[in-house]
C-alpha positions as protocol buffer text, in pm:
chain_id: "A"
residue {
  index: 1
  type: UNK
  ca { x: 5641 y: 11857 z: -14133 }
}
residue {
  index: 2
  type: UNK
  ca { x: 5351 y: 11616 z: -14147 }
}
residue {
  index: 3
  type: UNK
  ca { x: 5371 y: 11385 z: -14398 }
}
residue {
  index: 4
  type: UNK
  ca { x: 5062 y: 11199 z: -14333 }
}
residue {
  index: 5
  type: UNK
  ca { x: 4764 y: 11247 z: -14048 }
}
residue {
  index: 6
  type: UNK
  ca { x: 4955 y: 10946 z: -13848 }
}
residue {
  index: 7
  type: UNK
  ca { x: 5313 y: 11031 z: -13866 }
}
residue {
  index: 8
  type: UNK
  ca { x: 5565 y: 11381 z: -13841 }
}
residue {
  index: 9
  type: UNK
  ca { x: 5953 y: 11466 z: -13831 }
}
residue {
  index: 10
  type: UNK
  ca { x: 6038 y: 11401 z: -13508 }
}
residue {
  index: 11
  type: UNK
  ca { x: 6360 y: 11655 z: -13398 }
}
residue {
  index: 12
  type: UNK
  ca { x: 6601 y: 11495 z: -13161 }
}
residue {
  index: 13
  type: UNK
  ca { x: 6805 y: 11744 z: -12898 }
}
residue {
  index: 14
  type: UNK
  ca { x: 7081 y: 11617 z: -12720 }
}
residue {
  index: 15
  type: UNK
  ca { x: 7139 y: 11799 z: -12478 }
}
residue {
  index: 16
  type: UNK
  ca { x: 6881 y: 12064 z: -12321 }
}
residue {
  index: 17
  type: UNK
  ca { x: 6640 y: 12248 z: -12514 }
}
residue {
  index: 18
  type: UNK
  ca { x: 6675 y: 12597 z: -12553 }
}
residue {
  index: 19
  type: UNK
  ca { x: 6428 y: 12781 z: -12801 }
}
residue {
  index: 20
  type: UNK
  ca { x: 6603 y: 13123 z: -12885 }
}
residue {
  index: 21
  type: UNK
  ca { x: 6148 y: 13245 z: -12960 }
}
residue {
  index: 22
  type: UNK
  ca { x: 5816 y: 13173 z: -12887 }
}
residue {
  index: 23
  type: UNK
  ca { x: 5713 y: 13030 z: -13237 }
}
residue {
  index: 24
  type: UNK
  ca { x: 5622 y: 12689 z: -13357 }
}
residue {
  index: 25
  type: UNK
  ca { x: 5551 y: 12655 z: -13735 }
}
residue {
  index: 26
  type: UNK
  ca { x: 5349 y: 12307 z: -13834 }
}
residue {
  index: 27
  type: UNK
  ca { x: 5318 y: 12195 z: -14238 }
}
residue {
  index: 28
  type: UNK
  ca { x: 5083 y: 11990 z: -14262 }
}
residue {
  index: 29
  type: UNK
  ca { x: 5195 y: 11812 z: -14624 }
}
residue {
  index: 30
  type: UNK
  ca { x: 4951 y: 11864 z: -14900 }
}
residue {
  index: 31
  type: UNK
  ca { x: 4637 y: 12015 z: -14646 }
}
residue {
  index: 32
  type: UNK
  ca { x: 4573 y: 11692 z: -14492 }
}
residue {
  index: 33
  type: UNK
  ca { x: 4359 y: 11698 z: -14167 }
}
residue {
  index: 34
  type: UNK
  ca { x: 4503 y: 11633 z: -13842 }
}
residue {
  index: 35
  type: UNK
  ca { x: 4255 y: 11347 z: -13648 }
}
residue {
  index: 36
  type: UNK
  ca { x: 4285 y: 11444 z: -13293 }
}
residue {
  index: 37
  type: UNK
  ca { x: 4547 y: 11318 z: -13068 }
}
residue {
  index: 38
  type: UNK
  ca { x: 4916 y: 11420 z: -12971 }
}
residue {
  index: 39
  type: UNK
  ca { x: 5195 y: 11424 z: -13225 }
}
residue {
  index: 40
  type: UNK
  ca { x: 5576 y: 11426 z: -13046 }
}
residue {
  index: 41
  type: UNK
  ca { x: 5779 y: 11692 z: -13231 }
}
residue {
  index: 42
  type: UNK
  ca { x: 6103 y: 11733 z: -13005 }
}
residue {
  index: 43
  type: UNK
  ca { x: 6284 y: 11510 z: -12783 }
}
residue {
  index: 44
  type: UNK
  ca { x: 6553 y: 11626 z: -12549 }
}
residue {
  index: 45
  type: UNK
  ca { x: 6740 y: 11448 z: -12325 }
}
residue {
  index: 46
  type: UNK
  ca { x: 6860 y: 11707 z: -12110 }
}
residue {
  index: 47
  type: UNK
  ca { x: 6637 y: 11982 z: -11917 }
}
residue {
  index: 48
  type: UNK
  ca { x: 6388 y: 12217 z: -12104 }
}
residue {
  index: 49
  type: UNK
  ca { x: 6499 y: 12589 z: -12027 }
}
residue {
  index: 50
  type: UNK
  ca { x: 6234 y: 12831 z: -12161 }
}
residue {
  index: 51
  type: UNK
  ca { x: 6211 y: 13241 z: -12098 }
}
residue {
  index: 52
  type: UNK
  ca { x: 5913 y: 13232 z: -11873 }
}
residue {
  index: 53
  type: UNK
  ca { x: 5603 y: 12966 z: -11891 }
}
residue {
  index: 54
  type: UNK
  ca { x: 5607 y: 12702 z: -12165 }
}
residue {
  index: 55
  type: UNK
  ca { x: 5304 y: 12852 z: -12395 }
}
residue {
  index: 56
  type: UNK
  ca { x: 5468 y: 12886 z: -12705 }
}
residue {
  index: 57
  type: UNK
  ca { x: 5272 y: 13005 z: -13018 }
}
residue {
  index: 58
  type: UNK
  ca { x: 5156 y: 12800 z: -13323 }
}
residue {
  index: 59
  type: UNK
  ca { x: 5163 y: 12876 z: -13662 }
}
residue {
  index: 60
  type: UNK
  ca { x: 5128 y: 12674 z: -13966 }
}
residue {
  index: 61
  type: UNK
  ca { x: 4832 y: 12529 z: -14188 }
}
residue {
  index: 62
  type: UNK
  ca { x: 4537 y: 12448 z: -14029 }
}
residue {
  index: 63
  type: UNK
  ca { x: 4330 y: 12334 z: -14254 }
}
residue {
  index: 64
  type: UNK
  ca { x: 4026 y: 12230 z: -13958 }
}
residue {
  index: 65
  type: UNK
  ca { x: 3881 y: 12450 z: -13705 }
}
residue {
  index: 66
  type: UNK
  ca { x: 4058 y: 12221 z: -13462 }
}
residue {
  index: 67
  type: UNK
  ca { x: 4303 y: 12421 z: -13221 }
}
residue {
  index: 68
  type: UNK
  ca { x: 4644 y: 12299 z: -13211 }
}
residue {
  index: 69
  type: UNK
  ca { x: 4862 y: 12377 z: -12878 }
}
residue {
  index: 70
  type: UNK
  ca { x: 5218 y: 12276 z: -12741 }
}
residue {
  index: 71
  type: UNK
  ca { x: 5282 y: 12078 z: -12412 }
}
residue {
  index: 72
  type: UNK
  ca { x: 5595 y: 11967 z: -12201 }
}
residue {
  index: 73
  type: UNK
  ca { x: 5390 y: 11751 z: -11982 }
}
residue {
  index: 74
  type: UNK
  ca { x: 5582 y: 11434 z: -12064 }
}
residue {
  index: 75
  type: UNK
  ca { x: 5928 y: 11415 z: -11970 }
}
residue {
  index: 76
  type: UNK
  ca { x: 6160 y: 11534 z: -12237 }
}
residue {
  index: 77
  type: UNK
  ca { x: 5898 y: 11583 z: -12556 }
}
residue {
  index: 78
  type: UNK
  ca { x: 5752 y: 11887 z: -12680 }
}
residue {
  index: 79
  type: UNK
  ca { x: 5420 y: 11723 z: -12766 }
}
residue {
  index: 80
  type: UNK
  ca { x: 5132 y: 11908 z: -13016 }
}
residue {
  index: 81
  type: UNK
  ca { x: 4782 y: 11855 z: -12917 }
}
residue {
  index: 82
  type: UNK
  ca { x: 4504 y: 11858 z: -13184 }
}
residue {
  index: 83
  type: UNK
  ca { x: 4139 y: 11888 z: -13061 }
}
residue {
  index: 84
  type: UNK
  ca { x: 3885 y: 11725 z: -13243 }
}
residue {
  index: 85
  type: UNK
  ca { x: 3811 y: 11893 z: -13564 }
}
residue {
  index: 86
  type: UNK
  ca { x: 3498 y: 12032 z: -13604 }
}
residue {
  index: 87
  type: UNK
  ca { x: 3283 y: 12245 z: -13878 }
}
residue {
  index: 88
  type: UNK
  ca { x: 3123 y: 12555 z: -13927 }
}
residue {
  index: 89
  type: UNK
  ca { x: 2811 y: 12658 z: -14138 }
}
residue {
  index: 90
  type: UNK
  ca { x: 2919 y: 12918 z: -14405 }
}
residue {
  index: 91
  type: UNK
  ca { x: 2809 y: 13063 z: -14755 }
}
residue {
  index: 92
  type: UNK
  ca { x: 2963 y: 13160 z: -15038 }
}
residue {
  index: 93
  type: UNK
  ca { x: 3011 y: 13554 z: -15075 }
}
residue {
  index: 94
  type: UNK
  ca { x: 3306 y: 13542 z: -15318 }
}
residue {
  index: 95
  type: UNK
  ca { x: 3380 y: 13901 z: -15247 }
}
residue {
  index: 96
  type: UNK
  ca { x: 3747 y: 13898 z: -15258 }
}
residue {
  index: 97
  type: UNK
  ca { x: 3762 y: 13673 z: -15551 }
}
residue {
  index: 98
  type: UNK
  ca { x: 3606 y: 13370 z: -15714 }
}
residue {
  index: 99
  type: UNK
  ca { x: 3880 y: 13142 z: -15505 }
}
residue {
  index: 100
  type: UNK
  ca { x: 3759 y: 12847 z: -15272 }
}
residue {
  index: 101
  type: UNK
  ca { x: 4081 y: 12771 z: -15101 }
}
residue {
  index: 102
  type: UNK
  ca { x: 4142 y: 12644 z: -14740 }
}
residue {
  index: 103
  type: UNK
  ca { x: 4224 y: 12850 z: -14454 }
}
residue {
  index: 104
  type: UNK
  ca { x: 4331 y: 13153 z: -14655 }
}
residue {
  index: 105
  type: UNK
  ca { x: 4089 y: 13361 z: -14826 }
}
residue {
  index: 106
  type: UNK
  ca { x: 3817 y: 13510 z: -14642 }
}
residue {
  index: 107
  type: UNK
  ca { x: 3530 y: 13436 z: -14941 }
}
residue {
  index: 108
  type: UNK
  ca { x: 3275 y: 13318 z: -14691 }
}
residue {
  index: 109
  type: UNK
  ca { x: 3060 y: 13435 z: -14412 }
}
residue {
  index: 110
  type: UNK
  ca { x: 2953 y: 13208 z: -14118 }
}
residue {
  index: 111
  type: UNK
  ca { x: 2602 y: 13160 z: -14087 }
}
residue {
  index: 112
  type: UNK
  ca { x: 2541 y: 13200 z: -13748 }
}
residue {
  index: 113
  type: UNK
  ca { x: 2731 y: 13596 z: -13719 }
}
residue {
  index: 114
  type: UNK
  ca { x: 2763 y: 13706 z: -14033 }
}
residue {
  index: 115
  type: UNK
  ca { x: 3190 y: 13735 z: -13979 }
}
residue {
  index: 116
  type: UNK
  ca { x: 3396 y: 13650 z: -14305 }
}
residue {
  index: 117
  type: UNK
  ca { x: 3573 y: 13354 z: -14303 }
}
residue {
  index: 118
  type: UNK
  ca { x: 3778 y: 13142 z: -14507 }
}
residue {
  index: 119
  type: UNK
  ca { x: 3670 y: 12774 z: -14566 }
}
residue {
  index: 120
  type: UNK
  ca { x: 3783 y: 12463 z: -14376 }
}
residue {
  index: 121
  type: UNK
  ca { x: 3765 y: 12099 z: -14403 }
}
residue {
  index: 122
  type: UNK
  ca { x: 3419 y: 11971 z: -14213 }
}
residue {
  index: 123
  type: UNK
  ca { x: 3231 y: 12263 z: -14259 }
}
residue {
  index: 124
  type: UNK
  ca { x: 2878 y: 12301 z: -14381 }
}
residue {
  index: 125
  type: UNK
  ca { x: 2838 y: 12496 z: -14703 }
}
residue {
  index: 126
  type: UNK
  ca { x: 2609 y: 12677 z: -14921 }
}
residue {
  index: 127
  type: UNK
  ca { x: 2606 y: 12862 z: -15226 }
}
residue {
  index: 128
  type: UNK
  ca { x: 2284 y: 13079 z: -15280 }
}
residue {
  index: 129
  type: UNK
  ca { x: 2181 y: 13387 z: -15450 }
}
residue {
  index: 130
  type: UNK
  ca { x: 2415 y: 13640 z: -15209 }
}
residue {
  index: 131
  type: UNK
  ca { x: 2752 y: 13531 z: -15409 }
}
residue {
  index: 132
  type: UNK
  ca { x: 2889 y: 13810 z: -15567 }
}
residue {
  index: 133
  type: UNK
  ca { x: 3126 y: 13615 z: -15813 }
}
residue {
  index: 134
  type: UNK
  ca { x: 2990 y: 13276 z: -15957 }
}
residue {
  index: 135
  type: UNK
  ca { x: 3303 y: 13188 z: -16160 }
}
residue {
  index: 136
  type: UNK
  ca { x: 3394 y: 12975 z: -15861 }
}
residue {
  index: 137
  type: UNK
  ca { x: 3785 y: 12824 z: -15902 }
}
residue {
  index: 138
  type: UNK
  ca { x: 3844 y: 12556 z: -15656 }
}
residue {
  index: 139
  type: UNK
  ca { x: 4210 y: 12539 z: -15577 }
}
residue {
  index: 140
  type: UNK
  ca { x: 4290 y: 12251 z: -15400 }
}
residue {
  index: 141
  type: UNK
  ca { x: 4083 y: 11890 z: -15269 }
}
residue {
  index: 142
  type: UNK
  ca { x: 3820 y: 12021 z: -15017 }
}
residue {
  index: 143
  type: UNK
  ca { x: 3620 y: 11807 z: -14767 }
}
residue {
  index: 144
  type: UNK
  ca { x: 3296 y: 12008 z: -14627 }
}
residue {
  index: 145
  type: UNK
  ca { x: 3048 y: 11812 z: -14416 }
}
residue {
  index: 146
  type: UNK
  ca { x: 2741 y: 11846 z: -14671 }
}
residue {
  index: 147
  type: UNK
  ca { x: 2726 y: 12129 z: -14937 }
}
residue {
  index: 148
  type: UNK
  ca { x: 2366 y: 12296 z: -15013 }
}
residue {
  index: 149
  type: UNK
  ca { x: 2305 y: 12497 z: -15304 }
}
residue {
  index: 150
  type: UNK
  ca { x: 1992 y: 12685 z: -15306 }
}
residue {
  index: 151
  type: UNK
  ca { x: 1989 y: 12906 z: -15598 }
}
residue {
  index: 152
  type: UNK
  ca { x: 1761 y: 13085 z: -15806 }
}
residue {
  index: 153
  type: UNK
  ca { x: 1884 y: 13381 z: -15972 }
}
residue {
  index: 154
  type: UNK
  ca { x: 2261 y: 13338 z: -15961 }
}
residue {
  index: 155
  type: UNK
  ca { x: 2428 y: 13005 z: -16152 }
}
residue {
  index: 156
  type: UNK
  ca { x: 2726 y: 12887 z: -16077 }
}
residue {
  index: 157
  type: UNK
  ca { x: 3045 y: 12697 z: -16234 }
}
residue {
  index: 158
  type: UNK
  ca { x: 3296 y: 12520 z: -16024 }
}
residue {
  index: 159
  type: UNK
  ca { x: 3625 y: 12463 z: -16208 }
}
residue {
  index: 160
  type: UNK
  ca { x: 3984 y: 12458 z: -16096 }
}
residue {
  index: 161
  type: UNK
  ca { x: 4246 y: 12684 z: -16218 }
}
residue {
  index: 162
  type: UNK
  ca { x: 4530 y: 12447 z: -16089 }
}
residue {
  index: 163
  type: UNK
  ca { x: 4388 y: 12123 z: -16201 }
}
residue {
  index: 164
  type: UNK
  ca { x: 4361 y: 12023 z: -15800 }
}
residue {
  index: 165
  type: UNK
  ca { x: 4083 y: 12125 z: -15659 }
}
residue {
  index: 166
  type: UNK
  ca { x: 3821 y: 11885 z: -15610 }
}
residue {
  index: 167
  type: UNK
  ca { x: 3526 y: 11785 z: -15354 }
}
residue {
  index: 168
  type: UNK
  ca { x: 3601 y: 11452 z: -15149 }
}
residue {
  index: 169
  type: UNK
  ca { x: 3557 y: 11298 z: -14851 }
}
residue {
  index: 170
  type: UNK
  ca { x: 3206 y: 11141 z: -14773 }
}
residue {
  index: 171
  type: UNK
  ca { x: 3030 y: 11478 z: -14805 }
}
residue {
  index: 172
  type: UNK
  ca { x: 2674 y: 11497 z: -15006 }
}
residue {
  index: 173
  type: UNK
  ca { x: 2530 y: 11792 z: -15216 }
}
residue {
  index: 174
  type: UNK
  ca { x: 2183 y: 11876 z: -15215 }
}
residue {
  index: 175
  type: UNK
  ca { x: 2095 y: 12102 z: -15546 }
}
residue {
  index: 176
  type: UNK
  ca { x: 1747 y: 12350 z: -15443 }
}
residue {
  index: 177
  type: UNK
  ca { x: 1617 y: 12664 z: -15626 }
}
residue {
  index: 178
  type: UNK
  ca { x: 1507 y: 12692 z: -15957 }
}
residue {
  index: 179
  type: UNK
  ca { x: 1920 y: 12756 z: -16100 }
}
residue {
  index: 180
  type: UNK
  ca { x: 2206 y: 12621 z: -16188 }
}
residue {
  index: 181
  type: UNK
  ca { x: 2557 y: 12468 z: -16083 }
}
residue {
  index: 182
  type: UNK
  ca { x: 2855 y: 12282 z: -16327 }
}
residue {
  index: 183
  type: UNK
  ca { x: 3092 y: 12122 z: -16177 }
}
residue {
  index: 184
  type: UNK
  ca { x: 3408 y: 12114 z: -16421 }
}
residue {
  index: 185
  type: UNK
  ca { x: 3648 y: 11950 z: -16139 }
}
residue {
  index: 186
  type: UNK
  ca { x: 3704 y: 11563 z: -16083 }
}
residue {
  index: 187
  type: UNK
  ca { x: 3462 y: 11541 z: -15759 }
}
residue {
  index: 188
  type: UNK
  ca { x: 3501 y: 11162 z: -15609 }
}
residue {
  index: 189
  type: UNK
  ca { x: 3304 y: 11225 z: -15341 }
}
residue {
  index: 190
  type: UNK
  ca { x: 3068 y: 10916 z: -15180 }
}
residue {
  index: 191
  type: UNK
  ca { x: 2754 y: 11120 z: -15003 }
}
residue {
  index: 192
  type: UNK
  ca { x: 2454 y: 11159 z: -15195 }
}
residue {
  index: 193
  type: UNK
  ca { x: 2381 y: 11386 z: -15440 }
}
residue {
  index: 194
  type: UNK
  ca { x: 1991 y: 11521 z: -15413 }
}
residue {
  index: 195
  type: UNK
  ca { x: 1862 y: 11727 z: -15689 }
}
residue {
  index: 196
  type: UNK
  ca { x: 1536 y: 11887 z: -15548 }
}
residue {
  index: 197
  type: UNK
  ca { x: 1540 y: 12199 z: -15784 }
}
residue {
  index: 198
  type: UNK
  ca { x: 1684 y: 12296 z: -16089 }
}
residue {
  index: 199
  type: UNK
  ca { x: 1978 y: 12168 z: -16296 }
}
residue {
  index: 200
  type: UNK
  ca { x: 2351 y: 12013 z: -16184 }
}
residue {
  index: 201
  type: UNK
  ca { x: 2566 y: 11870 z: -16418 }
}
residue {
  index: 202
  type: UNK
  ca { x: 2893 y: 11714 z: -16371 }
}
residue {
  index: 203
  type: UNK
  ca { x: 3154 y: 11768 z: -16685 }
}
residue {
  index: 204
  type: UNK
  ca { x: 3456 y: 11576 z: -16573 }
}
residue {
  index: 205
  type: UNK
  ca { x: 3352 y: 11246 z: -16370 }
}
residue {
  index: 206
  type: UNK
  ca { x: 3604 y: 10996 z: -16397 }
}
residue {
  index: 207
  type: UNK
  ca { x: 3620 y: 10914 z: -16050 }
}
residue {
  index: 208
  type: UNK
  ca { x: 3233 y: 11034 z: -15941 }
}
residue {
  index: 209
  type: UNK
  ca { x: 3088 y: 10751 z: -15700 }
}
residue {
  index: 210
  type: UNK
  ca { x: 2794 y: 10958 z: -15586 }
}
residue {
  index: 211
  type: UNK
  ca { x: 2459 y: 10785 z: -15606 }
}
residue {
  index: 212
  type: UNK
  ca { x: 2227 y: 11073 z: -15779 }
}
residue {
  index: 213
  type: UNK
  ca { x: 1822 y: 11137 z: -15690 }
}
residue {
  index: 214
  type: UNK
  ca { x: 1676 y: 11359 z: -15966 }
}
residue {
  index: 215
  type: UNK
  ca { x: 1303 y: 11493 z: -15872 }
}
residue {
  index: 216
  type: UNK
  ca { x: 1074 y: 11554 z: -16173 }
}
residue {
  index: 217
  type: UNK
  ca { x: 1107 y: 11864 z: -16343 }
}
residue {
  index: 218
  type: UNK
  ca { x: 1519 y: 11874 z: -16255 }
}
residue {
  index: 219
  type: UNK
  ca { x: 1799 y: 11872 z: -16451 }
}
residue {
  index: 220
  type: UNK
  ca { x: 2120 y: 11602 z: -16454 }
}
C-alpha cells in the first residue's frame, strides 16, 4: 500500500523469495498519483527463485496513464518503476452513467480515436454538446490538465453523490458556447477560470482560489 506519493510498505523476506504467481497488486491510498521514480516493495536476503523470467504482472489503481512495471535489477529488492505520468485529451459521453470517476468507468472517449475510456489524473477534458447524461456526479478529487466546456445546447451540473469529488490540482476551466455548467462540488483548484461564452456558476466555494475572467455578455 501507498500511503503517500513518497513512501510504501516495504515487505521484508528472510530468506529467498519465492512467489507461489505472477501477480502484483499496488493500492495506491486514497487515488493519489505516483510522480515517477522507483518505489522498493520487497527485500530478500536470500536468492530470488521465480518460474521462468522475472516479468510479473501488475494490478492495482492507477489512477495516471503512467505504466507501472516490476524489476529485480538491484540485488535483493523487487523494485516498481513508474514512468512519468502523462494525459490524454477526452470528452464527456456519459453513456454508461452520469459518473466521473478515475480509472473505472469508461464515460469518455479520447479525442484523437474515438475509443472509450475512463478518466485519469492529467488529462485534458471537455464537456460539449455529444454528452448523453448531463447530471454529472463527480465521485472522488480529480486533477485534469485544463478542462474546456464548449456547450450550446446541452447544460450541465457537476455535483457529488459522495460528498468527495472535487476538481484540484493547478488545472484551469475555460467556459465557451452559448450554455451552461453548475458546479455544486467544493472545487479548490488554482488555474484560471475563462468565461468566453455563456454562464458558470459555482454553488459551494469555500475553498475556490481561481482568479475568474468574465467576457461581456457571460454569466458568473
Amino acid at each position: 500500500d501507498f500511503a503517500t506519493a513518497t513512501s510504501n510498505d516495504i515487505v521484508v523476506v528472510q530468506g529467498n523469495l519465492v512467489p507461489s504467481n505472477s501477480l502484483v497488486r499496488i493500492n495506491p491510498y486514497q487515488s493519489i498519483v505516483l510522480p515517477a521514480g522507483t518505489y522498493p516493495l520487497i527485500n530478500y536476503t536470500g536468492a530470488l527463485s521465480w518460474d521462468g523470467a522475472f516479468n510479473p504482472a501488475v494490478q492495482g489503481t492507477n489512477t495516471s496513464r503512467s505504466a507501472w512495471t516490476l524489476t529485480n535489477d538491484v540485488p535483493n529488492w523487487v523494485n516498481l518503476t513508474v514512468s512519468a505520468p502523462f494525459g490524454t485529451s477526452i470528452t464527456w459521453r456519459g453513456w454508461v452513467n452520469g459518473d466521473w470517476d478515475v480509472g473505472i468507468t469508461t464515460n469518455w472517449v479520447i479525442d484523437s480515436n474515438g475509443t472509450p475510456t475512463p478518466f485519469y489524473h492529467y488529462d485534458t477534458i471537455t464537456f460539449d454538446d455529444t454528452g448523453l447524461m448531463n447530471a454529472v456526479n463527480l465521485t472522488t478529487a480529480v486533477q485534469p490538465t485544463f478542462m474546456q466546456v464548449n456547450n450550446s445546447a446541452v447544460n450541465y451540473t457537476v455535483s457529488s453523490l459522495s460528498g468527495l469529488g472535487k476538481i484540484t490540482g493547478i488545472t484551469g476551466v475555460m467556459k465557451t458556447g452559448a450554455g451552461a455548467i453548475g458546479f455544486m462540488t467544493p472545487n479548490d483548484y488554482t488555474g484560471a477560470t475563462m468565461i468566453f461564452g455563456g454562464a458558470l456558476t459555482i454553488y459551494d466555494a469555500p475553498a475556490f482560489n481561481s482568479i475568474v475572467t468574465v467576457n461581456p455578455g457571460c454569466a458568473f
